[in-house]
N, C-alpha and C positions, 0 to 999 in steps of 0.2 A: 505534547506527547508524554512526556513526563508527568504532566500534569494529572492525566486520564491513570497510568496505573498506581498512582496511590490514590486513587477517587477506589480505583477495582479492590487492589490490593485490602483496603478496610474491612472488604465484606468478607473476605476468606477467611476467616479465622483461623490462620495456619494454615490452610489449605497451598497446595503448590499451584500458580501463578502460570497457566498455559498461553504464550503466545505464537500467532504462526505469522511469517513477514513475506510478502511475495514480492519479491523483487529487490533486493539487496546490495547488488553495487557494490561496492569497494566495505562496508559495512559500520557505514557510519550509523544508521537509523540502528542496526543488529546491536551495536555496544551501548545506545542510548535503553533501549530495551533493556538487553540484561545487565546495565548497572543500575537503571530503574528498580531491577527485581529483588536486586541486591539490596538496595536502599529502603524498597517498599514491603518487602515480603522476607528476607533477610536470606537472600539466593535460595529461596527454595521457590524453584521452578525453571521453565528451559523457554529459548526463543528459535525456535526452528524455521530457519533459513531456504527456501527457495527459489531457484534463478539457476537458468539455463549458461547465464554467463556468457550468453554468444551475443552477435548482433542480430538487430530485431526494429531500430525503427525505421518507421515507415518516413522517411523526413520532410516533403512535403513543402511546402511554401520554403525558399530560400531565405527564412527571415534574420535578426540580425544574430541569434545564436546560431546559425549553420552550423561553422566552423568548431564549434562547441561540442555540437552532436556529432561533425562527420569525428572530431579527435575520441570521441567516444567511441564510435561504430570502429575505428581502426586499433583502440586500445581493445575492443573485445576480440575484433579480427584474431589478434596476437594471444588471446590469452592471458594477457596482463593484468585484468582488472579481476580473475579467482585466486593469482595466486598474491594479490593485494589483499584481499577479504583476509586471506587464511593468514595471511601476516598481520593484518592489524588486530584480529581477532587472538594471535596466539601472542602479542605483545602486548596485548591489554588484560591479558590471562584469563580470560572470560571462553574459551573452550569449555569449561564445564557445562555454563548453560547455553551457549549459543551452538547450534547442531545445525549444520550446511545439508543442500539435500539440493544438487545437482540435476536439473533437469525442466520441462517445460513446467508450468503448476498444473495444468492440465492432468498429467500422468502422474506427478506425485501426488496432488490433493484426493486423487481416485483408491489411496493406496492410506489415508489417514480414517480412522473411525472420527464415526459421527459424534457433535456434542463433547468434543476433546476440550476447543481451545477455549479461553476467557477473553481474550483480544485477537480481532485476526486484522492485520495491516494489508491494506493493499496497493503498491506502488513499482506495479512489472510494469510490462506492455503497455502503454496509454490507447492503443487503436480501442475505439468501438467496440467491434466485437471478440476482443480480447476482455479487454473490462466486465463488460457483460457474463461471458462466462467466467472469469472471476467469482464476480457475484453469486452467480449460481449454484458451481462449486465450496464457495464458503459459508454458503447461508446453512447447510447442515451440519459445518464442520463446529458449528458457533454454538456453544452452551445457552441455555434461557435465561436472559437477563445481560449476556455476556455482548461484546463491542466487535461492529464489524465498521473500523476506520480506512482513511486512505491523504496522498498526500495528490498535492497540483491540483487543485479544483478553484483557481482562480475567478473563474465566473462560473454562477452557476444556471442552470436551462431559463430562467426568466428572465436573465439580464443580459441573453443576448438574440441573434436572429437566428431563429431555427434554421429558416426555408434557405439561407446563404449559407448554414455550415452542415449542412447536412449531409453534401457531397464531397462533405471533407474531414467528415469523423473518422475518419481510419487514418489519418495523419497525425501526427507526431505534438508539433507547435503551429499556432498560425494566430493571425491578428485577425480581430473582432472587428469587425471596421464603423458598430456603430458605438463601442464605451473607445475605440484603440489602446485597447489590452492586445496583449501576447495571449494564447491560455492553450490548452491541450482541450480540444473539442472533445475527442472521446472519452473523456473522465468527467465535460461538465455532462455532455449528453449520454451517458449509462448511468451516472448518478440522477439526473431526473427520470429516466424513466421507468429504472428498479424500484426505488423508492416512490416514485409518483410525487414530488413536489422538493418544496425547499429541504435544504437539511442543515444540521449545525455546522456551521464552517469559521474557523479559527484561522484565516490570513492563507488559506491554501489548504488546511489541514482541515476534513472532515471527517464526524463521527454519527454516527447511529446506533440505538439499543437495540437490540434482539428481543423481543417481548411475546406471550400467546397473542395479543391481539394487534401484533403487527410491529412495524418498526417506529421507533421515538428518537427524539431527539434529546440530547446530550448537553448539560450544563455542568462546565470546569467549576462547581462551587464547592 
């Protein structure tokens, strides 16, 4: 991840460094970002932060992180995991460039101009058709030449069975039963079929170019 904005960072000549993050959690990926930009761009630019901060998954097969997920879904119940963000964010003194924006992505990305960002992350919602429109909504938000990434893409649509997890892409986590992977069905199945085939993928972590004649794939060189 780090890796990708100083690959970006080169091309700006100065330019400020736009990243948008969907889905942000306690804000661990947010401080990777904007001490990237720090590092890459010398802080000029911001990493704007979206997450609803409630709970939202769908959980789905009882597998062996359950208990992982339900202590998640019950720190959101509480409210525990916004006012963690805004703490680890204001102890890492990185408030200048990381900017929270509370709410579905849905209704805030409708509310950003097009062709803003330079990188847009996406790792909210894993169901199907949350990712999906994801996609949607960020594919204008994304500058030409600029990166639309995301995280948990453990397998991706050709290395597993469609016709078996197809009635189960709106969950959460579930196992593959012909590699026996764990993986989030609806991040491998919305990344094949936005993109239409394989994409770069870094151990979970996938990226794609924005280009006129379509999307390409991404080499950390």
């Amino acid at each position: 991840m780090e890796k990708i904005v100083e690959l970006e960072a080169s091309k700006l000549k100065g330019k400020r460094f736009e990243i948008l993050e969907i889905g942000s959690w306690a804000g661990d990926s947010a401080i990777l970002w904007a001490n990237a930009i720090k590092k890459f761009n010398n802080g000029n630019g911001s990493a704007i932060c979206v997450d609803p901060w409630r709970p939202y998954i769908n959980l789905g097969e009882k597998v062996e992180v359950f208990k992982v997920l339900l202590c998640m879904e019950k720190a959101l119940k509480k409210g525990k995991i916004y006012s963690l963000f805004l703490h680890n964010i204001a102890a890492t003194k990185l408030d200048d460039i990381i900017k929270p924006y509370k709410g579905d992505s849905d209704e805030v990305l409708s509310t950003l101009r097009d062709n803003k960002f330079d990188l847009v992350f996406v790792d909210g919602n894993h169901s199907y058709s949350q990712v999906i429109k994801d996609f949607i909504n960020c594919e204008r938000l994304i500058c030409e030449d600029g990166i639309l990434c995301g995280d948990d893409l453990e397998l991706q649509k050709h290395e597993i069975d469609v016709k078996n997890v197809e009635g189960k892409k709106e969950d959460d986590f579930i196992l593959d039963q012909r590699s026996g992977t764990y993986f989030h069905p609806g991040v491998t199945l919305a990344v094949g079929d936005f993109f239409g085939g394989e994409i770069s993928n870094f151990e979970g972590f996938w990226a794609t170019r924005k280009t006129k004649s379509g999307w390409q794939k991404v080499e950390l060189v």
